[in-house]
Structure formats: C-alpha cells, structure tokens
TORZAPA-239075 format. One record per residue (C-alpha): x, y, z; residue in three letters; residue number from 0. Coordinates in pm, whole numbers. Example, Ala and Ser with C-alpha at 12.3 -4.5 7.8 and 13.67 -1.06 7.14 Angstrom:
BEGIN
R | px | py | pz | aa | i
R | 1230 | -450 | 780 | ALA | 0
R | 1367 | -106 | 714 | SER | 1
***
This chain:
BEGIN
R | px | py | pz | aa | i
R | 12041 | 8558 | 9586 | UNK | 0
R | 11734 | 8733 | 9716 | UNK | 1
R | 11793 | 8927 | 10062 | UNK | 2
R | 11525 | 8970 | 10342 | UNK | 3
R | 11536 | 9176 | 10621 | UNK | 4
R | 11193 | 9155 | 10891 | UNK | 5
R | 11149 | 9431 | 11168 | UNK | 6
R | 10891 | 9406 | 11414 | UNK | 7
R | 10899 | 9386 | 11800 | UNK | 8
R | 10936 | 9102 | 12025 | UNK | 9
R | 10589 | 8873 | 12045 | UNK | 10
R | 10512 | 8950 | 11732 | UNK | 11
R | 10668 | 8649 | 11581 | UNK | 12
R | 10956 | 8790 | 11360 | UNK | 13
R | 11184 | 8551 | 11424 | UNK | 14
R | 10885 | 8341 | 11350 | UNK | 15
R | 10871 | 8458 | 11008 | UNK | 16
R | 11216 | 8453 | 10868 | UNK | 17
R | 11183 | 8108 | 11000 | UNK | 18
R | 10898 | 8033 | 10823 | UNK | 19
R | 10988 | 8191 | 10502 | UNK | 20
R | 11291 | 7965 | 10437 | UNK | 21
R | 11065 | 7644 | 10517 | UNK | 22
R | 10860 | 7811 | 10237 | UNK | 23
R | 11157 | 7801 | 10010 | UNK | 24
R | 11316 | 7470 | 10087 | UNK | 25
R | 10944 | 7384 | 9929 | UNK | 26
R | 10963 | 7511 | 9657 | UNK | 27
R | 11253 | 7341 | 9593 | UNK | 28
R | 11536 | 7613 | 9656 | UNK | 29
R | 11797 | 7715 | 9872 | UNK | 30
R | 11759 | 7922 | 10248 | UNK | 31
R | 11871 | 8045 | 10563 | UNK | 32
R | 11705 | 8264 | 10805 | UNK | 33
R | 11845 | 8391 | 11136 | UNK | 34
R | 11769 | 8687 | 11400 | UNK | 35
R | 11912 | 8936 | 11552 | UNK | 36
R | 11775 | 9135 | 11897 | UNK | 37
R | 11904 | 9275 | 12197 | UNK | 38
R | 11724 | 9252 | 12508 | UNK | 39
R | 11471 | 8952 | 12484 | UNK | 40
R | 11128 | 9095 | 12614 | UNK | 41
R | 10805 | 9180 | 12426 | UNK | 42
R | 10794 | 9534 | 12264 | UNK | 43
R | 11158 | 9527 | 12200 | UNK | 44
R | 11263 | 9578 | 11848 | UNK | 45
R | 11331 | 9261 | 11695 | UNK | 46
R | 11518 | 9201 | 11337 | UNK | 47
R | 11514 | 8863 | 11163 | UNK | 48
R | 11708 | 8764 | 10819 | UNK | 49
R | 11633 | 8529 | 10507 | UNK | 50
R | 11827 | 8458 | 10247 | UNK | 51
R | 11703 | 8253 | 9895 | UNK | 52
R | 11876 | 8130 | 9636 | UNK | 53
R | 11902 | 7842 | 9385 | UNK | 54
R | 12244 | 7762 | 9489 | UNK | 55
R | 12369 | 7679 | 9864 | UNK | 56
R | 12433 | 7965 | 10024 | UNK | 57
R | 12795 | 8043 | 10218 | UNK | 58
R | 12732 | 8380 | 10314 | UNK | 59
R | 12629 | 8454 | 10792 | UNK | 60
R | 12653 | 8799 | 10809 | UNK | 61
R | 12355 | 9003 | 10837 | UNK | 62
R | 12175 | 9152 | 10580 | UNK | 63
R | 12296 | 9486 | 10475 | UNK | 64
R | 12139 | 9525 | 10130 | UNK | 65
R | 11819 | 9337 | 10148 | UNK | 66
R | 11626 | 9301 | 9846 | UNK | 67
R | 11267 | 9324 | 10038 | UNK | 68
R | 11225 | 9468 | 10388 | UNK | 69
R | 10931 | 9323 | 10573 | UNK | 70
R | 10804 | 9531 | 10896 | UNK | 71
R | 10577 | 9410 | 11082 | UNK | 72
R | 10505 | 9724 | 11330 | UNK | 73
R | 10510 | 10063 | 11168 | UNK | 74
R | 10663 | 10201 | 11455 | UNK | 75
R | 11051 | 10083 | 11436 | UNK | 76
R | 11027 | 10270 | 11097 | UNK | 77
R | 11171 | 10587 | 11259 | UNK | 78
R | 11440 | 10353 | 11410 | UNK | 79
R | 11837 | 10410 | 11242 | UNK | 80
R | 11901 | 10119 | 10962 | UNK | 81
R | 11518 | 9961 | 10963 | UNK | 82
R | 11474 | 10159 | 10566 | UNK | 83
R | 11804 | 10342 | 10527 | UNK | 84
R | 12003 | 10121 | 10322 | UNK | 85
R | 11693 | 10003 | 10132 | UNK | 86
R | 11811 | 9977 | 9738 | UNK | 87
R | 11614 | 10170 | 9482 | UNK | 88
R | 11477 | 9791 | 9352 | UNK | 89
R | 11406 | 9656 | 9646 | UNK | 90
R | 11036 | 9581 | 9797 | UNK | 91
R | 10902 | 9771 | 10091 | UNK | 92
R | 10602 | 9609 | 10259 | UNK | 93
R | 10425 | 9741 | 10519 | UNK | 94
R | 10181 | 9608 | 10774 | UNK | 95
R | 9983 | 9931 | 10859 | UNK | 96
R | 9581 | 10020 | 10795 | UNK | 97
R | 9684 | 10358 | 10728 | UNK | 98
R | 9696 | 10494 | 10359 | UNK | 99
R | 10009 | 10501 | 10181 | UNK | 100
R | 10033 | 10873 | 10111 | UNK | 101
R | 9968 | 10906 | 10486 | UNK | 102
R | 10264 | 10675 | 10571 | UNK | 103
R | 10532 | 10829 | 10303 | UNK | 104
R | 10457 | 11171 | 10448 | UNK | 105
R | 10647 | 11112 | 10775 | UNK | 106
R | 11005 | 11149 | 10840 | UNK | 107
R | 11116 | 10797 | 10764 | UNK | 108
R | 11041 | 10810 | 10418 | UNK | 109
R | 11302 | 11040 | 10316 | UNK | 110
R | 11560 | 10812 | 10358 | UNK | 111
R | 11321 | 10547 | 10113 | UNK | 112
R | 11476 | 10544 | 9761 | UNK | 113
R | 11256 | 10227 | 9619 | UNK | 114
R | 10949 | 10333 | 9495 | UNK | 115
R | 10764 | 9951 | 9562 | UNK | 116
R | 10608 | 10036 | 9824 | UNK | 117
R | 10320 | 9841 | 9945 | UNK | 118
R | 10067 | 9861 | 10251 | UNK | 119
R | 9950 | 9565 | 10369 | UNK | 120
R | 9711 | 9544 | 10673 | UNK | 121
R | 9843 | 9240 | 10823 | UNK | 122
R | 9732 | 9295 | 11169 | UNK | 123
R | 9379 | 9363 | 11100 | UNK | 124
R | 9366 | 9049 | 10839 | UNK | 125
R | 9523 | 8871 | 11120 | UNK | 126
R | 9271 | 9021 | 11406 | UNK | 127
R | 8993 | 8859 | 11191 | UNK | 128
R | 9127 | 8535 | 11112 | UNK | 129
R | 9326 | 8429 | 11368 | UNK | 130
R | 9178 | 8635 | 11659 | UNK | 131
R | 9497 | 8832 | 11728 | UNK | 132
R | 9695 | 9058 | 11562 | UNK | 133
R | 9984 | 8874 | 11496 | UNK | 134
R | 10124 | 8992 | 11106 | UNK | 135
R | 10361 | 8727 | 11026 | UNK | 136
R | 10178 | 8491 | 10869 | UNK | 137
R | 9988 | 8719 | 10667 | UNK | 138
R | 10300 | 8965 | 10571 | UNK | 139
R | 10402 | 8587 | 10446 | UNK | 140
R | 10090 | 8574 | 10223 | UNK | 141
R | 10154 | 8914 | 10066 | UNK | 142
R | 10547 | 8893 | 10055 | UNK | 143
R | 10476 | 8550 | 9773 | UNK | 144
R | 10267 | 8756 | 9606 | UNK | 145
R | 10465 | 9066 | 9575 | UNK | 146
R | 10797 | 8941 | 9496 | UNK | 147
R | 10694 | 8597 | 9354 | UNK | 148
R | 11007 | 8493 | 9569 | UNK | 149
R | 10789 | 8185 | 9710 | UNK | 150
R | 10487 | 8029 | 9654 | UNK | 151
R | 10209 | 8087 | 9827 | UNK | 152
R | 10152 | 7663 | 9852 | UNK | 153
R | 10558 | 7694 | 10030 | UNK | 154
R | 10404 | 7935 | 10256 | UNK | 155
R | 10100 | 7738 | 10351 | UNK | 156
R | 10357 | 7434 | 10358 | UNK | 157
R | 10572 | 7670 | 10590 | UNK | 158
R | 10317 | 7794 | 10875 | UNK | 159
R | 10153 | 7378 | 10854 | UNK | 160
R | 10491 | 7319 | 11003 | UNK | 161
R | 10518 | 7574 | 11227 | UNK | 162
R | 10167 | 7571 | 11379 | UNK | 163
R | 9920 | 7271 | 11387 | UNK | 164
R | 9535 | 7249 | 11413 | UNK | 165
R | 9289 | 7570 | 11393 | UNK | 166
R | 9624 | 7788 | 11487 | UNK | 167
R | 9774 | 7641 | 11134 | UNK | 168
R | 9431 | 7702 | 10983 | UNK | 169
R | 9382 | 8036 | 11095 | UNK | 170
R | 9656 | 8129 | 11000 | UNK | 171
R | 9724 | 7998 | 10671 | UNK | 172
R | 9357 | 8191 | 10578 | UNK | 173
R | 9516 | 8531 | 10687 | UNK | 174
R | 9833 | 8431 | 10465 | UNK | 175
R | 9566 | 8390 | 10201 | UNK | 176
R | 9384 | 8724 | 10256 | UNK | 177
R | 9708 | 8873 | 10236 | UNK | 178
R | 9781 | 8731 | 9907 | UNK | 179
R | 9465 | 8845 | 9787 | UNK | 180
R | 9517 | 9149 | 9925 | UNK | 181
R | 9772 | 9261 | 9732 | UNK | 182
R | 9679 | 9105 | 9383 | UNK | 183
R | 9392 | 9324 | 9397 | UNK | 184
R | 9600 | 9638 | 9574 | UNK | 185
R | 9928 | 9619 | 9378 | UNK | 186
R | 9900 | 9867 | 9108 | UNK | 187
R | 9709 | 10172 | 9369 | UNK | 188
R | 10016 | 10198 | 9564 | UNK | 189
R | 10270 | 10169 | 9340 | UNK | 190
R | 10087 | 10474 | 9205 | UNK | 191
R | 10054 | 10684 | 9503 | UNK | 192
R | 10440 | 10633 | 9620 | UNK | 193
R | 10532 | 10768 | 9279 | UNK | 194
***
C-alpha cells in the first residue's frame, strides 16, 4: 500500500487533491481512499488530507501516520508539529515552493527530514500561469505521477476532468502537465543538492 499525506491551508484545495488523486487511481485500474482532516473550517487554516493506493481493497480509516510521500502545498505549515516529522527515510517529499532547495533544507524544519527525495516543485507559479491563480493542487498532482510513478499522469488528467469541467478542467490539467514536465527535467538536480 502506498501512503499519502497533503498539507496545505484551507482554499487551497487539499482536500481537493487527495480527492482527486484516488479518482486518478481508480483509473488506472487500482485500489483508493482519500479523506481529510482540519479543524476550524476557514481559509488560511491548516488543512491535512489522506490517500491511500493499493492493488488490493483497502480496510485500513485511520489517518496516515507513516506516509510514503508527503505532498505540501504551502511551505509555510512546514514548521508546524507532525507535517515532516514522521516522514520515513524512503519516502517522497515534494514541495510547492519557487525557492531553491538548498535554501529550503537550511531552515529549521529540515532537521527533523530523514528522506533524502526531496523535490521542489513550483506549483503555484505553474498554476499562476495556467490557470490564473495560484492554486497547487492540480499541478503538485502532475509532479506527484511523475515522481513516484504511483499514478499516471492520463489518471490524473482523468481525475481533475472529473473534478472541474470546461477551461477550469483545461487549465488545469496544462499546469498538471507543466508539473510533470517539471520534474522529468528537475529530478536528478535536487536529489543532488539534498544530499
């Protein structure tokens, strides 16, 4: 089973995403669930959202305590307790954030990282020029199929078609594609500067 755990803040479609991301896995012909999991309900709050995939059905509700990828969409819950804490030494890190990686490990958050697959993503600006807003899920989406290889990235174009319709869908699957992109191209420089 393959454990994901979002972060973000309210409005910025997290529970969006974890939503989205099991759509993307039901097409490709496996296994989901996806939940969330937030306190007070108002934009800017911090917001956590859970997906689970797997070939076989999955039993398990709880939240996720040992994800296997960590998704977060706004750099600044990173400082928050339990957003990278309990983050394996496997797992995937991805990060929406236009700053440099060496820039990002150098704060105080990243000494609880152990996993050195890292990756920077910037969501928000690939979002700000597709879509017109700076809303990472979709995008994060985009680079999370081609980091892992958990989904495909024609599930997660399947995924936000469902979600969204029109130029929204459009818009959006484009940043999803950017993202992808992104990190084919990306993959191996910050692998290298985490280590």
């Amino acid at each position: 089973m393959f454990q994901v755990r979002i972060h973000g803040r309210g409005g910025q479609g997290v529970v969006t995403a974890a939503e989205m991301l099991s759509v993307a896995a039901f097409y490709d012909g496996r296994h989901a669930q996806a939940f969330p999991s937030f306190g007070s309900e108002r934009t800017g709050a911090p917001v956590v959202s859970y997906c689970r995939i797997d070939l076989r059905p999955i039993r398990v509700r709880e939240p996720i305590a040992d994800p296997d990828a960590i998704i977060v969409q706004d750099p600044t819950v990173l400082s928050l307790p339990g957003v990278v804490s309990d983050l394996a030494p496997h797992a995937h890190l991805i990060l929406n954030s236009s700053r440099p990686l060496a820039e990002l490990v150098a704060e105080p958050w990243a000494a609880a990282v152990t996993t050195q697959a890292i990756d920077v993503v910037p969501a928000g600006e690939i979002a700000r020029q597709h879509i017109g807003r700076p809303l990472p899920n979709a995008a994060l989406l985009g680079a999370f199929a081609g980091l892992t290889r958990q989904v495909s990235l024609d599930g997660v174009e399947h995924a936000i078609r469902a979600a969204f319709s029109g130029a929204v869908a459009d818009a959006n699957v484009v940043a999803a594609r950017a993202a992808y992109a992104h990190v084919a191209t990306s993959k191996d420089q910050s692998r290298v500067a985490a280590g």
